[in-house]
C-alpha positions in Angstrom: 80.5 97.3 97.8 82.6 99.9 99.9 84.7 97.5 101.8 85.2 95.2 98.1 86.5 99.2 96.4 88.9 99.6 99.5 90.0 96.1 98.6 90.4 96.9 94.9 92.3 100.0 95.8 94.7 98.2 98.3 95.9 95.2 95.7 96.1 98.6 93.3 98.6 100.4 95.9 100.3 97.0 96.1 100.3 96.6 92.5 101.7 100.1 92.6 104.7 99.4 95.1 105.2 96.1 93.4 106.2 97.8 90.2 108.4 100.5 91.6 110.2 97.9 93.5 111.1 95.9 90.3 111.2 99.3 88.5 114.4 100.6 91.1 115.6 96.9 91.0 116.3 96.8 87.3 117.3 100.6 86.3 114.5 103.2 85.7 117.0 104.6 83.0 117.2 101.5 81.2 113.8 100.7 81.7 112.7 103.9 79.9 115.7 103.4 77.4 113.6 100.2 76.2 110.3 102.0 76.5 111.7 104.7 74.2 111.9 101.7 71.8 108.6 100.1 72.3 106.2 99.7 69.6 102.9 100.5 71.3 100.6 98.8 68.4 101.9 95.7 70.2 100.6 97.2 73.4 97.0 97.4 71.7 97.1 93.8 70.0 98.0 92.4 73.6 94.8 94.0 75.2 92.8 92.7 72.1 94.7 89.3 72.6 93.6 89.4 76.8 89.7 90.3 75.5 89.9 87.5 73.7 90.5 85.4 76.6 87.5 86.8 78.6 85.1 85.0 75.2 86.5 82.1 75.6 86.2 82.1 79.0 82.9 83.2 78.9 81.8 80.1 76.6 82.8 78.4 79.5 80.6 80.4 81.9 77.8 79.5 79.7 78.7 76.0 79.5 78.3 75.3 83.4 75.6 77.9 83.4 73.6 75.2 81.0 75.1 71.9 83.0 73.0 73.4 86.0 69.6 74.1 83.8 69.9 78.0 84.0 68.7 79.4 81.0 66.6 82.4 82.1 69.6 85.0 81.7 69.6 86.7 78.5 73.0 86.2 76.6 73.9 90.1 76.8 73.4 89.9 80.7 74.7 86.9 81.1 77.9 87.9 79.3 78.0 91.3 81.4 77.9 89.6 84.7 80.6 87.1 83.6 82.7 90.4 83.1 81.3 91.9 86.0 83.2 89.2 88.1 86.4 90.7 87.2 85.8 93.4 89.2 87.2 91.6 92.1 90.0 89.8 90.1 92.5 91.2 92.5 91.9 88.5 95.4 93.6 85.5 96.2 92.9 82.8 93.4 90.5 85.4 91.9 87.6 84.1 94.5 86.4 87.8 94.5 84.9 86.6 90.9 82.2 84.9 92.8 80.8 88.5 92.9 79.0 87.3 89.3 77.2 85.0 91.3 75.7 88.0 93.7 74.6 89.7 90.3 72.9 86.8 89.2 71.3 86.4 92.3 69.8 90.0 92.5 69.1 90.3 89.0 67.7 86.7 88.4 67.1 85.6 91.7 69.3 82.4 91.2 70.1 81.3 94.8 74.1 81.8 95.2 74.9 78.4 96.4 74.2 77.2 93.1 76.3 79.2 90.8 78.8 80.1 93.2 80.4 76.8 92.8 81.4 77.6 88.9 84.0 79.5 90.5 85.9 76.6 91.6 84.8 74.9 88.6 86.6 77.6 86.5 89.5 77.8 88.2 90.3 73.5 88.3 90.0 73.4 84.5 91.8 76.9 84.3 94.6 74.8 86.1 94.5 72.0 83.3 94.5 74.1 80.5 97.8 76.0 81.8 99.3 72.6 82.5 98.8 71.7 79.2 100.5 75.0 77.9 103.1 74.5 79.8 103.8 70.9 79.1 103.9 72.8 75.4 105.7 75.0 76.3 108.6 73.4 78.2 109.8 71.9 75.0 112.9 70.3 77.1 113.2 73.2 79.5 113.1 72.0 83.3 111.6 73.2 86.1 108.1 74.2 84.5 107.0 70.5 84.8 107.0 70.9 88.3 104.8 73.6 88.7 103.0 71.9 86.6 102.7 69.0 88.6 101.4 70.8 91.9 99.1 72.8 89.9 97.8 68.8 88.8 98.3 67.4 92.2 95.7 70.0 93.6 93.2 69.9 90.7 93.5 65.7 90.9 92.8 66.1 94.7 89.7 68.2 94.5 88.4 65.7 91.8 88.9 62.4 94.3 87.5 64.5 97.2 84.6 65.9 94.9 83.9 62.7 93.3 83.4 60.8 96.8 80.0 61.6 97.4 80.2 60.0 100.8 83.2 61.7 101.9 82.2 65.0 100.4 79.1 65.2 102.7 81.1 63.4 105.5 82.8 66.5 105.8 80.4 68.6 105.6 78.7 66.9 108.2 81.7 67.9 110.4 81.3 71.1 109.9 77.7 71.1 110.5 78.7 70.1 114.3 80.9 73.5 114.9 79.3 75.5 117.0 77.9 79.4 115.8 77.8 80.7 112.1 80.4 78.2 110.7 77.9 75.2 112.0 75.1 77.1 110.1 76.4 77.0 107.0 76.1 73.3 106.3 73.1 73.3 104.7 74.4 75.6 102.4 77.8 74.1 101.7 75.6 70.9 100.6 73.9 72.6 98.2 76.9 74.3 96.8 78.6 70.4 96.6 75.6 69.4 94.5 76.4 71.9 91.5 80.3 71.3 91.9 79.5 67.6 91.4 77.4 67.8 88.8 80.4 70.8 87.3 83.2 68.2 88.2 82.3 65.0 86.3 84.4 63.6 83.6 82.2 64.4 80.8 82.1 68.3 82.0 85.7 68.5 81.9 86.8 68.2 78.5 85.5 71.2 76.8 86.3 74.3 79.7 89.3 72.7 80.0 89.7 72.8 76.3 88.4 76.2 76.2 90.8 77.1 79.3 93.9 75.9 77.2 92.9 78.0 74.3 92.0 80.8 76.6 94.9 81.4 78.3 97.5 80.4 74.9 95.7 84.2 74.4 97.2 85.9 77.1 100.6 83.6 76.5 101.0 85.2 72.8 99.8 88.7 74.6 103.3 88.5 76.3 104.9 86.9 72.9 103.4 90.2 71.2 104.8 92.6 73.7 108.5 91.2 73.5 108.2 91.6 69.7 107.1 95.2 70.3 110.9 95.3 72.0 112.4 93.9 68.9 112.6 90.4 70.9 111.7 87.3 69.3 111.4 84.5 72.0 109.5 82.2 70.0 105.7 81.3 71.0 106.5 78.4 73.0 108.9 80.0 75.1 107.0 82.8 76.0 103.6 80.7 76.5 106.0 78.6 79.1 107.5 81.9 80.9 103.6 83.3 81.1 102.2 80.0 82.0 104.4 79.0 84.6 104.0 82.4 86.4 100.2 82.8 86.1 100.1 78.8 88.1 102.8 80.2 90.7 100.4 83.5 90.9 97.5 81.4 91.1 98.8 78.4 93.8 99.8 81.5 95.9 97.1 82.9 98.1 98.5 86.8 97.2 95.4 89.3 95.6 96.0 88.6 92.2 99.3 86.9 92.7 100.5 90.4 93.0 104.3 90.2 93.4 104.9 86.2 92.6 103.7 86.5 89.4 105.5 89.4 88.4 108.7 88.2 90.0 108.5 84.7 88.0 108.1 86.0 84.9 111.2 88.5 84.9 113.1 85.9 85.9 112.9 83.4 83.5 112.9 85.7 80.7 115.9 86.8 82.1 117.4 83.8 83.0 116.0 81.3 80.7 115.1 83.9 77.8 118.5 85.6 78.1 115.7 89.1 77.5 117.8 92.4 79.0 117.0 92.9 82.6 115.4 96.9 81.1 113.4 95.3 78.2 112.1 91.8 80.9 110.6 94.5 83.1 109.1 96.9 80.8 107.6 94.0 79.3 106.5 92.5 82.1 104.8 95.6 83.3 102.7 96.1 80.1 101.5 92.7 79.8 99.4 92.3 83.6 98.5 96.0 82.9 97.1 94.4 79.3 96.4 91.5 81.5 95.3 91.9 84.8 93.9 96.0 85.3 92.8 95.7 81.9 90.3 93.1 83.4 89.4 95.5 86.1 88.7 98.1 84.3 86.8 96.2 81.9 84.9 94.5 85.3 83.8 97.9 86.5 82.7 99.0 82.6 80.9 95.9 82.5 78.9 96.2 86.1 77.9 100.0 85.3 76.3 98.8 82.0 74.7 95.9 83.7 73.0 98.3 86.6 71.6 101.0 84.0 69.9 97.5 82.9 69.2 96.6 86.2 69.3 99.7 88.5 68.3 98.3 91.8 71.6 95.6 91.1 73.3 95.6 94.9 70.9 98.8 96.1 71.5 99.1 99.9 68.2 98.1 100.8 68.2 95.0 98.8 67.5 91.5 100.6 71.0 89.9 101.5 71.7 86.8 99.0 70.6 83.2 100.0 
């Protein structure tokens, strides 16, 4: 847990140096000229708007929780550890948030490589669901439907590979002939396969993606909220296309928490596209991941200290390593 807080502290410093930069780039002064502005309600209503986002996406949790037949976790823990996960939401397509499946397996004893796939899971429909926002989004604008076709084109070729049972295992079966640790973990990569698979399937796509789409439309009006705060009125599609499109380019690129991509994309095209002051794009872009993004870490770490006063041997040093 050490080496995961140095981690979380790093992508914080990053986050830090990321803002300054943009902060120097457009004009502290007019930054805090906007700021002076700001209605902060609109701050509040965007965190409320970003919690809102973790139900959803909880419903979802305990949607693939009940496609695999696991139904011994208690909704309160089960809805802690889903939070818990966000703890490491700071890592390269947010696979940190496998940490949930490390909780379950000390607390329940539900082996990893069976829950560990949802991750994957999660983040495929998340895919669809922001391709379907920004498709809504775009309105006639161009450029999002590209993003929006690579986010596809990745999430269509997972499906074929996932969906080939035979050349799903082939290639595990390739890696099972490596020599050392990576050969070792085979067996393991199977089972994992078998709960993807069974995640995957047409008739388990429809409702997290559906859930996805309305998750993240959330988070899209969060940033649709924080402009009004500034007195600017984008319009709801427009702003769920400026945060869609960013949170995919985030996402696609392996950067903790898209720290830095994201950010960069989203001033841009409210600049650009939005025609929102260069001052008033960055203030705003700054208090939506902070009602966005660290507002899910900090809510991650509430969540795991209430889970281990339920559970207070949950990842003790001298617990058995996870199967």
């Amino acid at each position: 847990m050490k080496s995961n807080l140095r981690k979380i502290l790093g992508a914080m410093l990053l986050g830090v140096c990321v803002y300054f930069a943009l902060a120097l780039y457009s004009g502290v002064d007019k930054i805090r000229e906007s700021l002076s502005h700001f209605h902060y309600e609109a701050f509040a209503a965007a965190c409320g708007l970003a919690f809102g986002n973790y139900v959803l996406r909880f419903l979802k949790w305990e949607f693939y929780l009940a496609r695999l037949e696991i139904r011994n976790v208690p909704k309160l823990d089960s809805f802690l550890t889903f939070l818990s996960g966000f703890v490491l939401t700071v890592t390269p397509g947010k696979v940190g948030e496998v940490f949930k499946s490390l909780v379950l397996f000390e607390t329940y004893q539900i082996p990893m490589t069976k829950t560990a796939p949802i991750v994957v899971a999660e983040r495929a429909t998340d895919v669809l669901g922001i391709v379907v926002l920004i498709v809504f989004g775009s309105l006639g604008l161009s450029g999002g439907l590209v993003w929006a076709g690579v986010g596809t084109g990745l999430v269509l070729a997972l499906l074929v590979v996932v969906a080939n049972r035979k050349l799903s295992l082939g290639m595990i079966q390739l890696v099972a002939r490596l020599p050392g640790r990576v050969g070792k973990m085979a067996p393991k990569l199977e089972a994992a396969y078998e709960s993807l698979a069974t995640m995957l399937k047409p008739r388990n796509l429809v409702v997290p993606s559906v859930l996805s789409a309305a998750a993240w439309m959330l988070e899209c009006l969060a940033l649709w909220v924080i402009l009004k705060g500034f007195g600017r009125d984008t319009g709801v599609p427009l702003s769920t296309f400026f945060y869609a499109t960013s949170t995919l380019v985030g996402a696609i690129v392996p950067v903790p928490g898209g720290l830095g991509v994201t950010e960069s994309a989203l001033m841009g095209q409210m600049t650009e596209i939005g025609h929102v002051e260069q001052g008033i794009a960055t203030a705003a872009m700054i208090l939506v991941r902070f009602a966005t993004l660290w507002f899910a870490v900090i809510v991650g770490f509430v969540a795991l200290s209430w889970m281990k006063r339920r559970h207070p041997g949950l990842l003790a040093k001298d617990e058995k390593k996870p199967t």
